[in-house]
N, C-alpha and C positions, 0 to 999 in steps of 0.2 A: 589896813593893808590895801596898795593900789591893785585895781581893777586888770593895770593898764603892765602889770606882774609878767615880767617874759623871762624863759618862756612859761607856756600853760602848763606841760607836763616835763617832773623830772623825775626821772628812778634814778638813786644812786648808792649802787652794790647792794639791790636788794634782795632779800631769799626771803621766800613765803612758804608756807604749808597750809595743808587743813587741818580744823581741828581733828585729834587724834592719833593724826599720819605719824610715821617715824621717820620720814625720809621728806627735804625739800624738794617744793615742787618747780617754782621758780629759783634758777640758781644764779645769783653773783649777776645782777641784769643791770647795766646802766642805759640809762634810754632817756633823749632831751625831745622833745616834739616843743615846735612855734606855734604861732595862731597861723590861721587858716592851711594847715598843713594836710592833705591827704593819705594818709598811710593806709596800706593792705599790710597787715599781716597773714603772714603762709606759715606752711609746716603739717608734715605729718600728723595723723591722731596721735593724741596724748603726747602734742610737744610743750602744750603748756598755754595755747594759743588763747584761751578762755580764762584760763586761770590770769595771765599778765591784763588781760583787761578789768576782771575782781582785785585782782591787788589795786590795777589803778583809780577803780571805784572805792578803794576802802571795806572791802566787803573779807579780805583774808588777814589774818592777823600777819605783820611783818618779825621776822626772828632776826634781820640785823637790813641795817639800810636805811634808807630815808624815801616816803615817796609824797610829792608833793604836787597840789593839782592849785595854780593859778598864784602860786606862792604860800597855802595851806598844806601844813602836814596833815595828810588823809587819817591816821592815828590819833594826832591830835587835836583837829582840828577838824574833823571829819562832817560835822555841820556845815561849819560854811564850804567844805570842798565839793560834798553832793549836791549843793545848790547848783552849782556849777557847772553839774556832769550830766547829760543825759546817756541812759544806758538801755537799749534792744537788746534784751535776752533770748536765745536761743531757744528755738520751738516752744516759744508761749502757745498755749492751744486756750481758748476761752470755752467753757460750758457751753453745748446748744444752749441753754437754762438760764444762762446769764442775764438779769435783768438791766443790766446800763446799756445805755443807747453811745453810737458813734462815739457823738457831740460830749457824750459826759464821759467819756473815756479820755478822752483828749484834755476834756476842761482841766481831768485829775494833774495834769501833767503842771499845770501853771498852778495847784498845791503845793509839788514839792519844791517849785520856787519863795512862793510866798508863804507856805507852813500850813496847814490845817486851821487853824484859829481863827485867821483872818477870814471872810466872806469875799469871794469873787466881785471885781468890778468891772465898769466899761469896758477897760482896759486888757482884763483877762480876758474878756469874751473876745476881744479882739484880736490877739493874739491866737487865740482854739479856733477862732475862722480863717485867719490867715495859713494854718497851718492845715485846715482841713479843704481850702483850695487849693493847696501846694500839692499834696497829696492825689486829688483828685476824688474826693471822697465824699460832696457835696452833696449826690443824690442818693445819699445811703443818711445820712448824718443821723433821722431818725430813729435806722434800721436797729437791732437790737446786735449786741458787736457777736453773740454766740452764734446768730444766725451768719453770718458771713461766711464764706472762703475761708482757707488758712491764709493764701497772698492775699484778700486784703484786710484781715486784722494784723498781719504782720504790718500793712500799710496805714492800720491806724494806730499801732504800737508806736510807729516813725515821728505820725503826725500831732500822738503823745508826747513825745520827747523834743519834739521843734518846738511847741509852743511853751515849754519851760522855757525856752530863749538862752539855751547852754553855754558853756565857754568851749566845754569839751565832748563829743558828741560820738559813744561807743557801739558799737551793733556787731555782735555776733552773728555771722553768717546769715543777714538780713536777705539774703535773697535765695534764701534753699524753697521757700513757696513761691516762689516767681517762676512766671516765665519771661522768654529772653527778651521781647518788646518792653513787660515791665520793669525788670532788672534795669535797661536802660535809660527809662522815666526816672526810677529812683536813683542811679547814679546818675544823671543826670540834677535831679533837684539834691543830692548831697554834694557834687560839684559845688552846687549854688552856694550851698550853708558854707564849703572852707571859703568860698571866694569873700563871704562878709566876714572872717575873722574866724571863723570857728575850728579849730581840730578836730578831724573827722578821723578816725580809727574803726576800721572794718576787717574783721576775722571772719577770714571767707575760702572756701575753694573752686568759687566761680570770676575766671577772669577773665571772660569774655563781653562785657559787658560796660568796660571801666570809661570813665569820662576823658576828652580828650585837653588831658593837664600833666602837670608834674606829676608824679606818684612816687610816695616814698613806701620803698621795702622793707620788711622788717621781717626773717625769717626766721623762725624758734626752729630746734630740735633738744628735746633730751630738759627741755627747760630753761632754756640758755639762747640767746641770741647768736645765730650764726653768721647773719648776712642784715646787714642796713645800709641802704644807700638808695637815690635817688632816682627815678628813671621812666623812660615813658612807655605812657600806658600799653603798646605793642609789646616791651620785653618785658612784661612782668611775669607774668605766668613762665616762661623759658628761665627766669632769677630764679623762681623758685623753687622750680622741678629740680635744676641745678644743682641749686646748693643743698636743699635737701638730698639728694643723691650722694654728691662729694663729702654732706656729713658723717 
């Protein structure tokens, strides 16, 4: 299957749950994302906002629809689609006690590219650097990740997922332990990441912050996309107060 697969991401009329639930969570969602596209998603709590980024990771079982990351059904095909996906989960907190450093938190990340099995090379290490000066995170690299900040293992969580070298690039509200100098550092270098190709999708309620490019919207309520379209980064946050309101 080509690499070179457009677009990266396709939902089409999908409905999710968890397990157990009686009720869908996501409802009837079709949603096309390109490469290097920047999307904010918005929305009230519990519109679903978390959840549409697990379905697109493959992490929710789908009850009817297709969803497909880089031309992989994530269902069936769910190996090689996570290869592909880097995913920032919301309020990761590491152990004070945690014994991995920076550097090997990061390395983990060019694992779930190349698999557990195989041994780290050149290559890898070069990619865990590139991504830990992206970051800014150079003079900690040693540090142990429990002893940190929450902003910045949240920023080595980032710097995890860059050096997998993703297609598709997810992060729930990546900037709730920032502040606003570093919010703009980091949308600033995830700017960088759509400008080389990559789909950057960000569930977030901070949008003050956002880089100056296209920005696409995508606003859930109730589990359902109510608003997507295109637009710069000054009227986002006014889209979304918006349409949430009018929903």
């Amino acid at each position: 299957m080509s690499r070179g697969y457009e677009p990266v991401i396709q939902l089409t009329q999908v409905w999710t749950t968890y397990e157990g639930a009686d009720l869908p969570v996501i409802k009837d969602v079709n949603l096309t994302i390109q490469r290097g596209e920047f999307v904010m998603i918005g929305g009230p709590n519990g519109a679903g906002k978390t959840t549409l980024l697990e379905t697109i990771a493959g992490l929710l079982p789908v009850v009817n629809g297709t969803v497909r990351v880089c031309g992989y059904d994530v269902l069936k095909d769910g190996c090689a689609a996570r290869k592909r996906i880097g995913y920032v989960i919301q309020n990761f907190d590491f152990h004070p006690f945690t014994p991995f450093t920076v550097e090997e938190v990061v390395l983990m990340g060019r694992y779930g590219r190349i698999g557990w099995i195989r041994r780290h090379n050149g290559q890898d290490l070069l990619k865990v650097r590139e991504a830990i000066d992206q970051l800014g995170l150079t003079l900690m690299e040693k540090n142990q990740i429990g002893k940190l900040s929450g902003g910045q293992q949240q920023k080595v969580l980032i710097a995890q997922n860059i050096a997998k070298e993703p297609q598709v690039l997810l992060l729930d509200e990546p900037f709730s332990n920032l502040d606003l100098v570093t919010r703009e550092e980091v949308c600033r270098l995830l700017c960088n990441v759509a400008d080389a190709g990559i789909a950057v999708l960000v569930v977030s309620h901070a949008f003050d912050a956002l880089p100056d490019r296209e920005i696409r919207v995508v606003v859930m309520q109730q589990g359902r996309i109510i608003l997507n379209e295109h637009t710069h980064p000054s009227h986002v946050e006014t889209l979304v107060r918006s349409a949430s309101v009018a929903a």
